[in-house]
Structures are given as structure tokens and as C-alpha cells.
N, C-alpha and C positions, 0 to 999 in steps of 0.2 A: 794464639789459641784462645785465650780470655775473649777477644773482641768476636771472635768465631763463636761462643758459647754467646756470648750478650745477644749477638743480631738474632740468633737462633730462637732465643728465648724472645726478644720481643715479636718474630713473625710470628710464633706459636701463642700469642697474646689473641685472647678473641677480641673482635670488634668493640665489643661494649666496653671493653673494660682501655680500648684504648683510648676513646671515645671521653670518658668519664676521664684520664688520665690528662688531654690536652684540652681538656674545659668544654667538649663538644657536646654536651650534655649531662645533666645531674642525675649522679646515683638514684635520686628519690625515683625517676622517671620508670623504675624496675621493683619500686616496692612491690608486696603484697597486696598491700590494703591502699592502692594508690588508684584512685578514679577523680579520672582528669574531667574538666569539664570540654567538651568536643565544641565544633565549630569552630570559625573562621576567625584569628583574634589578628590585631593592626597595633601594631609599635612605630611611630615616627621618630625616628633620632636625626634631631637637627643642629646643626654647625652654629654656637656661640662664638668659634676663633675670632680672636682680634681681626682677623680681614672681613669679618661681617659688617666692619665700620665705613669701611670704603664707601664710599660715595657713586651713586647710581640712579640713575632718571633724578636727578634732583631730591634724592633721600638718601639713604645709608641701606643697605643689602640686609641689615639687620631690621630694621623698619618695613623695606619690603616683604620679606620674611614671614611677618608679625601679620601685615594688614593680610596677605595670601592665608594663611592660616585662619584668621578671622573668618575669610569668605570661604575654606571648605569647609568649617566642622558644623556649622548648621545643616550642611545636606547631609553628613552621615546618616545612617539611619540609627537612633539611638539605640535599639538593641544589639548591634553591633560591640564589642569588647573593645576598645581602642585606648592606648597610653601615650606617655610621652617621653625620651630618656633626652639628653642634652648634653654636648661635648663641648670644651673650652671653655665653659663658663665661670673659669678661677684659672690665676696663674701657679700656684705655687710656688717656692722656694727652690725648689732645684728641678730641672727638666724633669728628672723622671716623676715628681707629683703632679707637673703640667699634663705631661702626659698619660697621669689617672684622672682629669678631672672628667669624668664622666660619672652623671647622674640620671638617676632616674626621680622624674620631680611629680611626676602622673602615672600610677603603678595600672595595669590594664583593666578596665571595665564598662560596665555595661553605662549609656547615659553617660558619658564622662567630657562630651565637649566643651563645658563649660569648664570644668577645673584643670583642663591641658590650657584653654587659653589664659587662666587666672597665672596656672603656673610658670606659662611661659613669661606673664608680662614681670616676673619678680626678676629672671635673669638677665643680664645684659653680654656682649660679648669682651672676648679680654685673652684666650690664652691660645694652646694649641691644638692641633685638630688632631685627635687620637679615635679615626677612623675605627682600625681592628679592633684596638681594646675594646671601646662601646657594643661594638658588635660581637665581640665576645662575651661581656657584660650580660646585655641583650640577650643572645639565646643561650646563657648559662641558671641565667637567675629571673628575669622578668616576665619567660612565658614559662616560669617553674608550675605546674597544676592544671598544666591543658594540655588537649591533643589537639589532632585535626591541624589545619593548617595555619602556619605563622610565620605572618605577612607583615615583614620589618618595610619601611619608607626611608630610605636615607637622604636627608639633600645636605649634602656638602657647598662649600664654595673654593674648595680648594685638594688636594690631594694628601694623604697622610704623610704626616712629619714628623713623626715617633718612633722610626726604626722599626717597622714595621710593614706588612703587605696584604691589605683587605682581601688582594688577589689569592694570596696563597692562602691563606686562613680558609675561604668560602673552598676553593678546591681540597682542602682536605676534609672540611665539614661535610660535602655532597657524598663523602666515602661511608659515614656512618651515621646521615642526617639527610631525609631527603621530604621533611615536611616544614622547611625554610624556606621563603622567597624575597627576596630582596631589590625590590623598585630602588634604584638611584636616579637622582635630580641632582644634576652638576649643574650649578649655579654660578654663570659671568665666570667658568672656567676655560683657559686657553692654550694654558699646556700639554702638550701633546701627551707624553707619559703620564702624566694625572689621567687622563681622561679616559686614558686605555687599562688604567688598574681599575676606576674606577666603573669602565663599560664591561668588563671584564667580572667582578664581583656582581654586578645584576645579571648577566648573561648566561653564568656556570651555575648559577641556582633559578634559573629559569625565569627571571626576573625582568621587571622591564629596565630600559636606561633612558634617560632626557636630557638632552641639552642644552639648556635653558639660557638664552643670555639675556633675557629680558625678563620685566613682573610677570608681564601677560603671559608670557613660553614656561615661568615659573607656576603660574597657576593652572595652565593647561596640562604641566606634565602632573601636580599634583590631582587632578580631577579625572584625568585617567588613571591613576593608579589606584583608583578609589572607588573606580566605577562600576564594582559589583557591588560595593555597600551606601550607598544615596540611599538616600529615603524617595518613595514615587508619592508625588503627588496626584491623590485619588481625583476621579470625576465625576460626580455623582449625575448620568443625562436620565431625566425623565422624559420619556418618551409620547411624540402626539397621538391624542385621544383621533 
């Protein structure tokens, strides 16, 4: 009879407040006096895990990484909002602080291509890959004070290894959150069941998926997923007299 009354009580739970209860978005997001700033904001959360070291074309994935990021964030268009968060970038002392090491090193805004790549170049790779957390992380707290749409970049190089399921998380976020979208870049992945949690989490929030197994496939999925915010280069034609 108890477990009959509980289930009861949590269907009778409105949305928000379930919402706010499984980290699916913050209380503030319902203030009073809460004016968000609107437009399009970009959060890239990239893979530090120790498999970032592996060796590829004759560099480390982690390097390829690096120099790909180099070449998109000059075309942004610097009005554009864009940040940076980072996962595995620390091991800790017992799995489960490995499996918090998620940061945010580039909090989102406007003009900011240069201090994601400054910040990028201070971490190096080392721990494990805590997909959901981040992404919990992410649209709990980093796009706290805007609306409109937010447009996370994930590239991974491997699948979640923290007891965890990006899959299920994104499928229950779309119940009470449907101004997320989630591009994943699967990078020099081959496991089958990775790739499907992972095509899976861009797919159910409407998102793109790439799979990348090269630099070059690496910067083409990044440059599509980017492609409504480049900057255009003007032409100024004077016309013959």
C-alpha cells in the first residue's frame, strides 16, 4: 500500500518540479525577476580520457584534438556565445571522483575563441570518460541565464565508463527540456555499443552524429556542426562605370 501511495504521488508531481528534482534544469530558470539573455549559445564538451593519448596519423588524438579546434574557432562568428567544459582531465583517488572530473574551463560567451583555446592548452588527458555527468553538468549549470537555444558539441573517443547512460539521461531530458541539441563527434571509435549510445544521445534531441575516424572526418563533422555560426566573409564589388 506505501509503494501505491509513493508512485501516486510522484505521477501527481508536475513536470517542473520533476525536472528540477533529476538535475534537468535549475530552479532559477522559473524565477520572477529572471530574464535570460535569448539566442543561440554553443558549449563544446571534449574527451580529455587517458585514451586521448593513443597514437593516430602519427600524433596522439589528443593533439589532433587541439590542432582541429585551433582551425574552427577563428571562423566562429565572434558574436556568437560559445564555451568550453572538459571531461577526464584528472584522475582522482577513487573511481567515483574520476568519474566527476568534469570541468568547465571556458564559462559561455560572447568573443571567447581565444580563451577556450588558451584554456584548452593548460589540460592534458589522464582519466575517465564521464559522458552523462558532463552533460548533466552542462545543462544544469553552464547555460544557467539564457534561453533560446543550447547547442552542446560532444566529441568523445570512446563510450561512457562511469555507470552510466548518455542514452537514457537525453531520453528523459526531451520530456521536460526540448531547447537542447546535442551534435556528437565519435572520434577513432569502433565499438559497436558505444556508437549506438552514443548516435543515440545526438539523435533523440535532434542533434547531429559523426563518425569520425580520421583528423580530416574530425574537422568536417566539427565544421558542420557549426555551420550556422561562421563568421561570412564580406565582398565589397565596385561596380563598372
Amino acid at each position: 500500500m506505501i509503494k501505491k501511495i509513493f508512485i501516486l504521488t510522484v505521477l501527481l508531481l508536475p513536470i517542473p518540479v520533476l525536472g528540477v528534482q533529476y538535475g534537468l534544469y535549475s530552479p532559477q530558470d522559473y524565477g520572477n525577476n529572471f530574464q535570460p539573455e535569448s539566442g543561440e549559445k554553443i558549449l563544446f564538451i571534449l574527451d580529455l580520457s587517458n585514451s586521448m593519448n593513443e597514437r593516430l596519423e602519427n600524433s596522439s588524438k589528443y593533439n589532433l584534438m587541439v590542432e582541429t579546434i585551433k582551425k574552427i574557432l577563428p571562423k566562429i562568428n565572434p558574436n556568437t556565445s560559445v564555451g568550453l567544459r572538459v571531461y577526464g582531465h584528472r584522475m582522482g583517488f577513487t573511481p567515483m571522483e574520476a568519474c566527476r572530473a568534469s570541468t568547465l574551463i571556458s564559462p559561455i560567451g560572447p568573443n571567447n575563441s581565444q580563451n577556450i583555446e588558451n584554456s584548452l592548452m593548460k589540460k592534458r588527458p589522464r582519466g575517465m570518460t564521464p559522458i552523462t555527468y558532463s552533460l548533466k553538468q552542462a545543462i544544469k549549470y553552464d547555460f544557467m541565464g539564457y534561453s533560446g537555444q543550447k547547442h552542446i558539441i560532444l566529441m568523445t573517443d570512446g563510450g561512457e565508463n562511469c555507470d552510466e547512460s548518455p542514452c537514457k539521461y537525453v531520453m528523459n531530458l526531451i520530456k521536460v527540456r526540448r531547447d537542447v541539441k546535442i551534435d556528437v563527434i565519435a572520434f577513432n571509435i569502433d565499438d559497436r555499443d558505444d556508437l549506438e549510445q552514443l548516435k543515440c544521445t545526438a539523435l533523440v534531441t535532434s542533434g547531429k552524429f559523426y563518425n569520425a575516424q580520421t583528423s580530416a572526418e574530425l574537422l568536417n563533422g566539427f565544421n558542420n556542426s557549426l555551420e550556422g555560426v561562421k563568421s561570412v566573409e564580406a565582398q565589397i564589388v565596385i561596380p563598372k562605370k
